[in-house]
C-alpha positions in Angstrom: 100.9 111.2 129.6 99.0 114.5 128.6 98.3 115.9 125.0 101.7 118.0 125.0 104.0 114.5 125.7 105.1 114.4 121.9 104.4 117.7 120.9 108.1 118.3 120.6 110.6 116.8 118.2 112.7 115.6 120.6 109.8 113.5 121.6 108.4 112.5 119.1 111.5 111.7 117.4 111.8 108.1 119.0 108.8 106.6 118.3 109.5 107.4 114.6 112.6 104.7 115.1 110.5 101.8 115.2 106.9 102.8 114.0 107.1 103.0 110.2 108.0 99.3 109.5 104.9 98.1 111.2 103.2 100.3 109.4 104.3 99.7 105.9 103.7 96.1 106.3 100.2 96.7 107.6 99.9 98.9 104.4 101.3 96.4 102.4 98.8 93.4 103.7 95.6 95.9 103.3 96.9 96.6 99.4 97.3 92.6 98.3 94.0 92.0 100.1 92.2 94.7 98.3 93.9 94.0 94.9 92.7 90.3 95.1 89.6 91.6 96.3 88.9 94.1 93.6 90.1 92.2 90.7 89.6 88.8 91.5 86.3 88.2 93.8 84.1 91.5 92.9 82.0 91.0 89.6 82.1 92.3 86.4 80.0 96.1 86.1 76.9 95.0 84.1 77.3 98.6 82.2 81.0 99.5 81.9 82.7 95.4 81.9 86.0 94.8 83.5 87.7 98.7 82.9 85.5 99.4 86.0 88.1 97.5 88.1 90.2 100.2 87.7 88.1 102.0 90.8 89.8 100.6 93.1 92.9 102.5 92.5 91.1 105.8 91.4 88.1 106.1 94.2 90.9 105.6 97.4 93.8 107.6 95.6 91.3 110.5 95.3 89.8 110.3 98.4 93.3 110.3 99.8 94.5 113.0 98.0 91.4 115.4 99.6 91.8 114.2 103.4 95.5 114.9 103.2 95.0 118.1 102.4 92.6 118.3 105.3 95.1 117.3 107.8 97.6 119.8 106.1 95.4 122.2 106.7 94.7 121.0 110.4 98.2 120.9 111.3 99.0 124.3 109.8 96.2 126.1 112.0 97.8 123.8 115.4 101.1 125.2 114.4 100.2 128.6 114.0 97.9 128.7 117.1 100.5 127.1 119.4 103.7 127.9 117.6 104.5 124.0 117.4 107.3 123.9 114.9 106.6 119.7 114.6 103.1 120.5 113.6 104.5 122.5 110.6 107.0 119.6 110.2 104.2 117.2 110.4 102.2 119.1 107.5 105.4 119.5 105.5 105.8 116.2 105.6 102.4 115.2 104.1 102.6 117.0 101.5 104.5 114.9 98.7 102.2 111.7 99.5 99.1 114.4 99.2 100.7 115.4 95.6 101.3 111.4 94.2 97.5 110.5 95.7 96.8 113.6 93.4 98.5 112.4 90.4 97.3 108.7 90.5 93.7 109.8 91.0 94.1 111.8 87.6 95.9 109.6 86.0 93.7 106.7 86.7 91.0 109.0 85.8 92.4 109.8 82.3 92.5 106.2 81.9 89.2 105.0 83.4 87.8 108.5 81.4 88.8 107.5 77.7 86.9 103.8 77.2 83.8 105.1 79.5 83.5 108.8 78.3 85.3 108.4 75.2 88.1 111.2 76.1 91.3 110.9 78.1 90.5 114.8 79.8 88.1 117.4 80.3 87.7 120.8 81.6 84.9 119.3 83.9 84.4 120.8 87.2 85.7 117.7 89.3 88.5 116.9 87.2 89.6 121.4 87.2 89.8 121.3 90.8 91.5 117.9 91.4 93.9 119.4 89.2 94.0 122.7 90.9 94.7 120.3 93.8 97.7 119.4 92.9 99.0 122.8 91.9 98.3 123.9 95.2 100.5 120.8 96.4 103.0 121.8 94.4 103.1 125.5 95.3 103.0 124.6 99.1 106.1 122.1 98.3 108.0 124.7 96.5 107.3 127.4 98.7 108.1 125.9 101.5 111.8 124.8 99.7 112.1 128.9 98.3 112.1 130.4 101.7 115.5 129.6 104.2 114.7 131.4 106.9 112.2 128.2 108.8 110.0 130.0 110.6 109.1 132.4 108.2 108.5 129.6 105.7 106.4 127.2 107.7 104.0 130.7 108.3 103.4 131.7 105.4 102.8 128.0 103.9 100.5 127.7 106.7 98.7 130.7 105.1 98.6 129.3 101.8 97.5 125.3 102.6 94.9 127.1 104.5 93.7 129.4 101.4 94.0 126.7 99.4 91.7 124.3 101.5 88.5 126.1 100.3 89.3 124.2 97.0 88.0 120.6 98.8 84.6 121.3 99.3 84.9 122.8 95.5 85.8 119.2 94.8 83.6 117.5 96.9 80.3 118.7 95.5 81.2 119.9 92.2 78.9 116.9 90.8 76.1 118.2 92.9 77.1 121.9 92.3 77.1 121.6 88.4 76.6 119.7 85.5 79.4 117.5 85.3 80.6 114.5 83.3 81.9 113.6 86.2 79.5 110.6 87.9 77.8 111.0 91.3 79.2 109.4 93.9 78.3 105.6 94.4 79.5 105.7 98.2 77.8 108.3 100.4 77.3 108.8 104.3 73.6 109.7 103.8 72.8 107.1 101.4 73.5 103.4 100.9 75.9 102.2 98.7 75.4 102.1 94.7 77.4 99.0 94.7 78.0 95.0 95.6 79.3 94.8 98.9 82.4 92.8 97.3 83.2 96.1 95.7 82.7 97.7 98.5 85.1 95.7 100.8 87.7 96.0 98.0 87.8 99.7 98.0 87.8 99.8 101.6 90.9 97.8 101.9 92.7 100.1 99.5 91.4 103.0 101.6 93.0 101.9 104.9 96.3 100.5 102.5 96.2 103.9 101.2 96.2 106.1 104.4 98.8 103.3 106.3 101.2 104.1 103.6 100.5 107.8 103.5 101.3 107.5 107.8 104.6 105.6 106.7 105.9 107.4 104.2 105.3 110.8 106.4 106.6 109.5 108.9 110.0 108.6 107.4 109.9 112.3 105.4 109.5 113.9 109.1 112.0 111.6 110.5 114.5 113.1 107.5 113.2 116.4 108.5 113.8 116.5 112.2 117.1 114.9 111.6 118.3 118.0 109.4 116.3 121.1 111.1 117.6 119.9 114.7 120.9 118.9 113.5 123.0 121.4 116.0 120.4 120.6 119.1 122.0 119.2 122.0 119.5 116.1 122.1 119.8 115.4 118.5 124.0 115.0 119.0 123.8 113.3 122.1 121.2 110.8 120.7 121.9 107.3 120.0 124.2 107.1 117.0 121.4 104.8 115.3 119.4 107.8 115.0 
């Protein structure tokens, strides 16, 4: 087996048959574990009480929401350099978990925000480009559905997830760039962590819950997609009829 041996649909397409179930119930073992974790066994925040519990939802949502992009934006530049139409499938296919992991990190920001900042929004730097985010989510998603003609589509998406990606590092250091309300970050990979390790371990578990369902729910959307963009391929009509 060499890099290229599911670079295709047709290849690929098979292992998406079986893969996702596992998947969603490794996703669904990590999110239990880390909701008992983070609301059961982690203490109470000397400073901020029990809302603070709400951090494990909100810290892994809007991590999630970032990274996606990311691989978006890495799939994008592998379909445009190699002319891989699964790679544009692939990023296509990210997108609508990238734009829910967008909404539940600002909405469970709006409602950690109003009992610890007193305000349910603000034009702060970190909450303007998580927002901006997901308009750029949006407009890639509708784009994409705008334009028939598939190859010209998956192009000039590619272009815009690719613009848009200067937007994460906006996001990423807008608390060290300005003045925010926005707090530092208590989890760093040149610092130790600002918190119990029982906190810690919760949001972790939600992390890899997170990006197991984010896999899993891709993977069904490109399943979907495949099924309907190589609908008059010989393969595709000779397959199994349980495809």
């Amino acid at each position: 087996m060499n890099l290229w041996t599911y670079s295709t649909p047709k290849s690929f397409f098979p292992l998406l048959t079986w893969v996702v179930p596992p998947i969603m119930l490794i996703s669904s073992l990590f999110c239990i574990a880390g909701i008992y974790v983070g609301f059961f066994v982690a203490p109470t925040d000397f400073q901020q009480g029990e809302v603070y519990r709400i951090i494990f939802i909100h810290v892994p949502s809007a991590w999630m929401s970032m990274f996606l992009y990311l691989v978006i934006v890495f799939w994008c530049l592998i379909g445009l350099i190699f002319n891989t139409r699964l790679s544009f499938m692939m990023a296509k296919s990210l997108a609508p978990t990238g734009a829910i992991m967008t909404i539940i990190a600002l909405w469970t920001g709006a409602l950690w925000g109003k009992p610890t900042w007193g305000t349910w929004w603000v034009w702060d730097a970190r909450l303007t480009s998580e927002l901006l985010l997901f308009f750029l989510y949006l407009g890639y998603i509708l784009l994409g559905i705008a334009i028939d003609d598939q190859k010209k589509s998956d192009r000039i998406t590619a272009i815009l997830a690719m613009i848009g990606g200067v937007n994460i590092p906006v996001i990423y250091f807008s608390v060290e760039w300005w003045n925010t309300l926005h707090q530092g970050a208590s989890i760093s990979l040149t610092a130790a962590p600002k918190m119990a390790n029982s906190m810690l371990l919760g949001i972790g578990l939600m992390s890899i819950s997170f990006w197991m369902y984010a896999v899993g729910a891709s993977f069904c959307r490109l399943r979907t997609s495949i099924l309907l963009r190589e609908k008059d391929a010989g393969w595709l009509r000779d397959a199994d009829g349980s495809y």
